[in-house]
C-alpha positions, 0 to 999 in steps of 0.5 A: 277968037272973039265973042260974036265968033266964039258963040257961032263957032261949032261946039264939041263936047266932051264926057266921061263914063264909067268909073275915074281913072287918073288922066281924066283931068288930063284927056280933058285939057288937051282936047279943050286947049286944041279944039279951042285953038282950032276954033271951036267951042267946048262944052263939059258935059257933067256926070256923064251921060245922065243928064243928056239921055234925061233930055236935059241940056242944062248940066252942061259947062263952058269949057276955056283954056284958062279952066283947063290949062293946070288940071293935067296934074289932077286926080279925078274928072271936073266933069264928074261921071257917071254909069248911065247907060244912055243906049239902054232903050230906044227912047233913052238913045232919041233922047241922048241925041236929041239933047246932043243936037239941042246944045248944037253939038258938032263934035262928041269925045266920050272918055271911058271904058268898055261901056262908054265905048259900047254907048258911043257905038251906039251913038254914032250908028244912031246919028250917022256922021251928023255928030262926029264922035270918038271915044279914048280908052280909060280904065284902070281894068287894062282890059279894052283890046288896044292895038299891039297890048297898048294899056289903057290909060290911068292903068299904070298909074293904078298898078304904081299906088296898088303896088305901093298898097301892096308893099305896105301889106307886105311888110305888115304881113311880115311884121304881125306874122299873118296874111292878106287877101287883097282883092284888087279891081278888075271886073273881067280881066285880072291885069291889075291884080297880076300888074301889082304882084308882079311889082311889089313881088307878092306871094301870088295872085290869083286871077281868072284867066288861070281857071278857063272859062265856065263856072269857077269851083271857090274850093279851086280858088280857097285851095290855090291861096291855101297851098301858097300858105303851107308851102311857105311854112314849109320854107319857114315863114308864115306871112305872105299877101295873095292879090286876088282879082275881083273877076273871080266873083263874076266867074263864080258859080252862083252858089257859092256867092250865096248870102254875099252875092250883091242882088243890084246891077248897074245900068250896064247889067254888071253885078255891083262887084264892090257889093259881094264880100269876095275878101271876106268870103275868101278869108272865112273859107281860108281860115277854115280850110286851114283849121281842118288841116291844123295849120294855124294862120291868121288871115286879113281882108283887105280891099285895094280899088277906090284908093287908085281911081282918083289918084294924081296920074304918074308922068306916063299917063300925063304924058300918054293922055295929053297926046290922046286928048289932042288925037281926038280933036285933030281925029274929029276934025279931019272927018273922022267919027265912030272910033277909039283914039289908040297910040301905035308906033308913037302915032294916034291910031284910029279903030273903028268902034264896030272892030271892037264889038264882039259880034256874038254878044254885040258888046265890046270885046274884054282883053283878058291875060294872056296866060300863054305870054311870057309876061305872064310866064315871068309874074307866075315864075315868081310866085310861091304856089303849089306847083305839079312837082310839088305834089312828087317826093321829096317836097310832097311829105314835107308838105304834108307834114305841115297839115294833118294829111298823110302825103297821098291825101295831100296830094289827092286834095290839093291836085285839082287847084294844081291842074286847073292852071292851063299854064301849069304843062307850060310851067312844069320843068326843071324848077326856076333859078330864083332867090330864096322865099 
């Protein structure tokens, strides 16, 4: 393409939203190659949607091959992102639109998760095909309803250094004869915190979905990681690493947040989750609800998150985000708009963006843990938790002697974080064959 034909080609854009995931950089220069090779002009939108929904044109970038071609290798967005919510008002959409038409945009990729989603919708319903616009699932939550369970990309990559974070309290744990809290990303769906365990083999973790829906009681959630201790004294040791998922803080009743509970949302209307102490709140109520037993414990926060976003992405999400990327473009160019880019049977499937809305709260549906599943099934097997069985002789006095309750009282303090567990009828049997703890 030469000059005078690049600068009448049609253009399209390319965004990211919402919070890094590794691959972005790779989505980026997949689309930008072949939308280059199919003709087009592309442009890089920075920092998201904050500019275009000011009205402002003048962030924007040429996007050339030569910009793009080794970038796949790299953490991070070059375009940057942001959280602005471009549909939050109708003024702010005209003017999302409107910047979009004055760039003389043809074609619009939007590069993000469950909001960004929401905000393409949003757009596409509002321009109505005059702007072809498709979306690629990026998140290291896990938690957008791809077909057949697929994960969103950047989230193997996030499971794969958390895991290595988590080995590494493991052995520290170990070492200086303590415990961790680690409170994993993971806004609604617990598959991060629950993907790392599982990896790295920690001694449990703990994730919204086991507790149902409604306001989560924090005693059921200090008790569940208080058990784990006692019955791994019981077995000799007196370390061990608790994966917790951020989640829990917005399933939370409000008042137990009290005096941690971050009072600012960001522009989707999400409590600022990094702002609410959860570790350090689950830690204080662990360690006194451990001296009230008399079992001494010294118990660490830690969080595990912003350490994942940027990192360089593992070949499977180079290799998967290097197809989304190039899915997209042929997407737009064969007509398509309003859709997510999803991969099935090896081939880029298209879901409609209004498929992903939940029609009760008009916002994208949440893929939560399946706590029925038997990947889920395999992660809890695992761990070292209170079970029902525990709470039955002979292990119930050899818990207890741990602590300064008789047996009953033992059992009567420690049955509800036992039985709020919807797996736990599921699990109940003849115990696992399982290595020693």
């Amino acid at each position: 393409m030469n000059k005078s034909d690049a600068a009448t080609a049609p253009a399209l854009a390319i965004m990211v939203g919402g919070g890094p995931a590794p691959g972005i950089n790779s989505v980026i220069a997949s689309a930008t190659i072949e939308a280059i090779n199919c003709g087009l002009r592309v442009i890089g939108a920075c920092d998201g949607f904050r500019w275009l929904a000011e009205g402002d044109t003048r962030k924007t970038i040429p996007l050339k091959i030569e910009d793009v071609s080794r970038i796949h290798l790299t953490g991070g967005s070059i375009l940057r992102t942001s959280r602005t919510n471009p549909a939050r008002d109708e003024a702010t959409l005209d003017r999302t639109v409107g910047a979009l038409r004055a760039l003389g945009i043809r074609y619009l990729i939007c590069i993000g998760g469950d909001d960004t989603t929401y905000a393409a919708a949003k757009i596409a319903e509002r321009c109505a095909g005059s702007i072809g616009i498709v979306t690629v699932p990026k998140t290291i939550d896990n938690d957008l309803p791809l077909p057949e369970n697929a994960s969103t990309f950047g989230f193997q990559t996030a499971r794969a250094v958390g895991t290595g974070i988590v080995e590494s309290l493991m052995e520290d744990a170990r070492t200086t004869n303590r415990w961790y809290v680690a409170v994993s990303m993971g806004r609604k769906s617990g598959a991060l915190a629950l993907g790392m365990c599982k990896a790295a083999g920690a001694t449990l973790a703990v994730i919204p979905e086991e507790f149902g829906p409604g306001p989560l009681d924090l005693n059921l959630v200090v008790d569940t990681i208080v058990g784990s201790v006692i019955k791994r004294e019981v077995h000799g040791h007196n370390n061990g690493v608790a994966v917790v998922a951020e989640g829990i803080a917005e399933s939370l009743d409000p008042s137990a947040l009290s005096g941690f509970k971050a009072s600012e949302r960001d522009p989707y209307g999400h409590l600022r989750l990094a702002d609410t102490a959860l570790g350090l709140l689950l830690r204080n109520r662990v360690m006194a609800a451990l001296r009230e037993l008399g079992v001494k414990v010294t118990v660490v926060a830690k969080d595990i998150g912003y350490e994942l976003r940027c990192a360089k992405p593992i070949p499977f999400d180079v290799d998967y985000t290097r197809t989304l990327g190039y899915g997209a473009v042929r997407y737009l160019l064969g007509g398509g708009s309003g859709a997510l880019v999803a991969i099935t049977g090896g081939r880029v499937t298209p879901v409609s963006l209004n498929e992903l809305l939940d029609p009760k709260t008009g916002r994208v549906r949440i893929r939560m843990v399946n706590v029925a599943a038997e990947s889920y099934k395999v992660a809890r097997s695992y761990m070292i938790r209170l079970e029902p069985r525990d709470l039955e002789e002979p292990m119930l006095s050899s818990l207890a002697m741990q602590t300064k309750l008789t047996p009953q009282a033992f059992k009567e303090r420690f049955l509800p974080s036992v039985t709020a567990d919807p797996a736990a009828a599921v699990r109940d049997g003849p115990p696992p064959v399982r290595a020693k703890p």
